[in-house]
N, C-alpha and C positions, 0 to 999 in steps of 0.2 A: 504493500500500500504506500501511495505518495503522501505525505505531510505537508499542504501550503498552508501559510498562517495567515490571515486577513485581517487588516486595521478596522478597529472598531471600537468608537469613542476614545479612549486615550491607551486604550488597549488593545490586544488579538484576541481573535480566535483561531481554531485550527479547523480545519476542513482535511479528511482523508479522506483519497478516492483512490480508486484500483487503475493501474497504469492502461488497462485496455479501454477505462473510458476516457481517461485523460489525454485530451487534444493538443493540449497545451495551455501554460500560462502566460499570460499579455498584460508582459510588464513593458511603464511608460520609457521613453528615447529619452538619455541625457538631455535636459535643456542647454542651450548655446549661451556663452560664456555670456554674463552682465556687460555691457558698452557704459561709457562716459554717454549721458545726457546728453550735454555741451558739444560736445564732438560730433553723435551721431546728428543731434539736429541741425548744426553747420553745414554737415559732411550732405544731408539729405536738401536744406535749403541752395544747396551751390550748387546739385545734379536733383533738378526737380522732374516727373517720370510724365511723360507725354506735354510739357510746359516751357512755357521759357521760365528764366527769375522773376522774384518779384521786383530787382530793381532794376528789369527789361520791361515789365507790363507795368509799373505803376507812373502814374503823369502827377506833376503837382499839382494841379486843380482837383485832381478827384478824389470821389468822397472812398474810404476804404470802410467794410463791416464786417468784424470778427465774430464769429458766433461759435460757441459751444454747448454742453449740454451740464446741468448742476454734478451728475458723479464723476467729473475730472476731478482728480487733486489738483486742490488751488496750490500749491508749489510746482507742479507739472505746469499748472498754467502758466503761471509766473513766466517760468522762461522759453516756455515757447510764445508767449507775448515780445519779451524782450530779445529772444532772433530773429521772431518775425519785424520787428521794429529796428533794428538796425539794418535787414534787406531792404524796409521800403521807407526808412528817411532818405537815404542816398538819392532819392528823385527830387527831395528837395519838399516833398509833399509836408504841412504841416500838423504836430499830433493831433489838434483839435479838427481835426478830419477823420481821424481813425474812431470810429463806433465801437464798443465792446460789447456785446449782448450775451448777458446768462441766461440760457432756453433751459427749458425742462420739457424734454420726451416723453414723461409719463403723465402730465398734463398736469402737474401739482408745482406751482410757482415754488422756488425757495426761499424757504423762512429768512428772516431778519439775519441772523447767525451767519449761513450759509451765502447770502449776499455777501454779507460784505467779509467775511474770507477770500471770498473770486477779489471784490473790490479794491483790497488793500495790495493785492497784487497787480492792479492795473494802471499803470501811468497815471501822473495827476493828471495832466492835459488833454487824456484821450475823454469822448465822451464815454458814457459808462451805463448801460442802460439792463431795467431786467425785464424780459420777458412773460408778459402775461397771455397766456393761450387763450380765456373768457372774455379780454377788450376788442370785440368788434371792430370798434373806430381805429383799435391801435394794427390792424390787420387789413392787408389787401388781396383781392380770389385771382389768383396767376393762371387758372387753367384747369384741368379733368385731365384725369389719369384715363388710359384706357380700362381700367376697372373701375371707371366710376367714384374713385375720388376727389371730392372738391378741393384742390389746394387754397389756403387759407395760409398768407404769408404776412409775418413780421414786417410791417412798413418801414422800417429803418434798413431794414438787410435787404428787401428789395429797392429802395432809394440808390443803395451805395454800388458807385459805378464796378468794385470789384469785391466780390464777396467770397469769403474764407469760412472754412468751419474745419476747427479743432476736436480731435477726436485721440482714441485707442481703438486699434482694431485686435478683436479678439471671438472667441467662439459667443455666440449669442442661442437661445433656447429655439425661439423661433425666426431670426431674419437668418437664420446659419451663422453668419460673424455679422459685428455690429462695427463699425466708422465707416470713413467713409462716405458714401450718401446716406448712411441711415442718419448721420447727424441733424441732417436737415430737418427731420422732425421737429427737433426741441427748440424751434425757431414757428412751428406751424403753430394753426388753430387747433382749439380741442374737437373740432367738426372733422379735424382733416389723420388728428392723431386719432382720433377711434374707430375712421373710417379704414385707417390702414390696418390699425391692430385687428378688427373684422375678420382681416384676411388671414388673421393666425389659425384659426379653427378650419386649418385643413391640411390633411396630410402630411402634403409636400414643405409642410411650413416647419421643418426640425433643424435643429444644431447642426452647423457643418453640412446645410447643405445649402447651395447657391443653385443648381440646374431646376427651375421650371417652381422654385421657390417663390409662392406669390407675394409675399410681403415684401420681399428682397427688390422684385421687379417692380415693386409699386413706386419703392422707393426712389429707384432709380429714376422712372420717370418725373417724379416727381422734383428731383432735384436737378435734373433738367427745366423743367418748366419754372423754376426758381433761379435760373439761372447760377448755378455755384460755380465758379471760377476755380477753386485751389484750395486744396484741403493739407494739412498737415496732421500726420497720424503716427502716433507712439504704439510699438510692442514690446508687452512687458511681461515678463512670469510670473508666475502664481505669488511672490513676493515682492510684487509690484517692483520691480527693478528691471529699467531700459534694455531691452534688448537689442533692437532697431528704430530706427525712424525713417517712414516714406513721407514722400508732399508731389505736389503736382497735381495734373488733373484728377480731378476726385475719383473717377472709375476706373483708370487704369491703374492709379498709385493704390488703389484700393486693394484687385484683383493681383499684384503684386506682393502685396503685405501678406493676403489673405493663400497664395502662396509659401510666404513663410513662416506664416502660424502652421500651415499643414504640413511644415517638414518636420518638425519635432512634436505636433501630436498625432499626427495618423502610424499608426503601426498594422504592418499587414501581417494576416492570418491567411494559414492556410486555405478555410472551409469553414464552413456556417456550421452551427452545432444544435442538437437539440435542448442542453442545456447550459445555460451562461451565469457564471454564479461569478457575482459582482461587487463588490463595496468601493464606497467612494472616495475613500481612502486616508477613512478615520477622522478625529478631529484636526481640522474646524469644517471639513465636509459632508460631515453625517449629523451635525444635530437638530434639524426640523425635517420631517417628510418633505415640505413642499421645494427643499434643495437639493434633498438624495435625489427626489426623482430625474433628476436632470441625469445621474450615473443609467438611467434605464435607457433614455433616449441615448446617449453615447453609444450602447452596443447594439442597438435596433438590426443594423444591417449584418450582423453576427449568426442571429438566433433564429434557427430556421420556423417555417411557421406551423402554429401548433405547439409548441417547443414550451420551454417555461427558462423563466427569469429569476432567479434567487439573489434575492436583495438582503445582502447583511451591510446594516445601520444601525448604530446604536440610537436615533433619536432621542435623545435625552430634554431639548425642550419641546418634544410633542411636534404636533402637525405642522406646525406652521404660520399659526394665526387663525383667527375666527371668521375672518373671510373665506378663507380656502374650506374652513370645517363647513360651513355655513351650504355654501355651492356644491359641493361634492352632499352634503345630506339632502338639500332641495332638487337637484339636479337630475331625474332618471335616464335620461339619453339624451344622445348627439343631436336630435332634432328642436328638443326643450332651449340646449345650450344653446344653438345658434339663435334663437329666437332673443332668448336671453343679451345676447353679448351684440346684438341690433341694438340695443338701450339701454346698456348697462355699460359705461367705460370701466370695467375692473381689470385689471392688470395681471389677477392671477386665475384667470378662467380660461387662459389659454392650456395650462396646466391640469386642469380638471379634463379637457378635451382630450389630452396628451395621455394622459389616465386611461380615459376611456375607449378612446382610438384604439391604445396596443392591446386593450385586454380584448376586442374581437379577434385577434389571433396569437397570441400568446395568456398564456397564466404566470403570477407575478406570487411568489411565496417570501417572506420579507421574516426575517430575524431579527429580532429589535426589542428593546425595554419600552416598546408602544403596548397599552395595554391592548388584549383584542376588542373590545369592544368600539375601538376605532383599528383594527387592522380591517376585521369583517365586517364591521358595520359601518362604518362610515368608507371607508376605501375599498370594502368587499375583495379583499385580497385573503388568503391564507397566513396566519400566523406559526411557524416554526420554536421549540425553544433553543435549538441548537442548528449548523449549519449542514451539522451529518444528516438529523434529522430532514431537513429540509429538500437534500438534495435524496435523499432515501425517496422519500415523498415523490420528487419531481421523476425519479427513474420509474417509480410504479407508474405513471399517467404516461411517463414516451417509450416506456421501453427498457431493458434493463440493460442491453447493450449499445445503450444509449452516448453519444460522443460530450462531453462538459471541457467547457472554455473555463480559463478563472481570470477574471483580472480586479488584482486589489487595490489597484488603483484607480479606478475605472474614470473618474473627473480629469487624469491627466494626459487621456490616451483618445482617441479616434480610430477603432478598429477600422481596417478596411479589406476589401477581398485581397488576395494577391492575384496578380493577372500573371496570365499563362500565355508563354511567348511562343507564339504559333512560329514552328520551326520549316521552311521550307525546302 
């Protein structure tokens, strides 16, 4: 018998399985060396990726408008404010030209606090403004998506003859990665941010993936019809520390980055498995349900269908919140929720969807200090007390010579198939 040990809460567990069902274990890629901030972001302002410079395209009459979204670190901001600001003084351009806008994405303006942390970071002389999604008047309609989104734009960043949006690209739950154009949200209306998020409740709409992803393509068009100029986008690891920096046109610099986030998490497997026993790779990744579950969507494309998912998490603070409890107990199907999420901007009913999507083809058996009375009854999944247990369990439903994946990391990885090199 194999011995893997799994992170869970500040501790392991161990899981034995028999070598003829063991497929293998998928563990995550070295991450790539930390970079200098300062450096990278030089290094990416002076080679911008489908762009000229900005101290090629800026004029000194024109107005410039900086926008980002409230979860950047205001110190990140900081100086990517102050290299963007020494590329486009050199035009001669003055600071009280340059706009700063704090947007919020999730349609919730930021508090008093959170202003002016961005605030103190931004030049006295720049103007400095924060974004409210609910002021009509402060908002202009640029155009329809072809899915029938109204865009509803920030009248200051549409004003300004070259407009920028600061961002981090990295895996996202449903646009697949988020910078980018997704930035451009946290600058829209709330008519325009719920009409996109709408398009979470489907499918195609998962982590790590871009092809035929409708949220991702909404996006896109949409910050076309806003005209975005030039984006600058930080990638960082899991301890928030620089690893790259892209800028340049917003779509290409984007599909670039978004390129090297997937070299250091996608790791290819063999073969898809009947079973995939998963954790998310202990604390600070496993303490609310409505986080862990984001390790399920990670091996989606793994676990063949039918199959089952063994989820060990220790949950320690519970579900998640009283929203998520709330939706998932009022909730019976996918036809309620869409209904639902037409009139309801909540933020975590994409995840209730995401829930309920895999369990038409897979079962999800979950290991956890969750009491069952929310395993089975509020999440209707199977509760386990141990992970032998669990996967015992999961072999009587596919089979006993059934193939199991494990990965104890599973939040830092991106399984993918390995492709077969057609030999001629």
């Amino acid at each position: 018998m194999v011995e893997i040990w799994l992170p869970y809460g500040n501790t392991e567990v161990c899981l034995t399985v028999s070598p003829e069902n063991l497929l293998s274990v998928v563990e995550p890629k070295p991450r790539p060396k930390p970079a200098n901030l300062e450096e990278e972001l030089e290094k990416a302002l002076q080679n911008p990726i489908n762009a000229k410079r900005l101290d090629e395209i800026v004029k000194p009459n024109q107005k410039i408008a900086i926008a980002f979204d409230k979860n950047l670190n205001p110190n990140l901001l900081g100086l990517m404010i102050s290299k963007l600001w020494d590329k486009i003084k050199i035009s001669g351009l003055p600071a009280s030209n340059v706009t700063v806008i704090i947007g919020c994405k999730d349609g919730e303006i930021p508090s008093q606090t959170e202003a002016e942390n961005f605030l103190r970071k931004i030049p006295e002389n720049f103007q400095k403004k924060v974004h409210n999604p609910n002021i009509l008047e402060d908002l202009v309609e640029v155009g329809l998506t072809n899915r029938k989104t109204k865009v509803f734009l920030n009248k200051s960043f549409w004003e300004a003859d070259v407009k920028i949006l600061l961002g981090k690209i990295g895996l996202h739950p449903y646009v697949g990665f988020c910078g980018g154009s997704s930035t451009i949200l946290s600058v829209c209306g709330l008519n325009t941010i719920h009409q996109n998020y709408v398009l979470a409740i489907n499918s195609k709409s998962r982590i790590g993936v871009l092809e035929e992803n409708p949220v991702y393509a909404d996006l896109v068009e949409i910050a076309k019809l806003c005209k975005v100029d030039y984006a600058l986008n930080v990638v960082e690891n899991e301890e928030n520390e620089t690893l790259k920096v892209f800028c340049g046109e917003p779509e290409k610099m984007f599909l670039e980055g978004v390129k090297f986030v997937r070299s250091f998490y996608e790791v290819e497997v063999d073969g898809k498995a009947e079973v995939v026993v998963v954790s998310p790779g202990g604390t600070p990744y496993d303490q609310n349900f409505y986080d862990v579950y984001e390790a399920v969507e990670h091996v989606l494309g793994i676990v063949k269908n039918g199959g089952v998912i063994v989820l060990v998490a220790e949950c320690s603070q519970g579900l998640g919140g009283e929203t998520f409890h709330k939706w998932m107990v009022e909730i019976d199907s996918v036809e309620d929720l869409k209904k639902i999420v037409k009139k309801n901007f909540d933020p975590c009913l994409h995840r209730v969807f995401q829930l309920m999507d895999v369990l038409k083809n897979h079962r999800i058996i979950v290991v956890s200090a969750l009491p069952n009375v929310f395993v089975s009854g509020v999440l209707k999944l199977r509760l386990a007390k141990t992970v032998d247990d669990a996967v015992e369990w999961a072999l009587r439903l596919v089979g006993k010579k059934s193939k199991i994946l494990v990965l104890p990391y599973a939040k830092k990885v991106l399984p993918v198939l390995k492709t077969i090199e057609i030999q001629h």
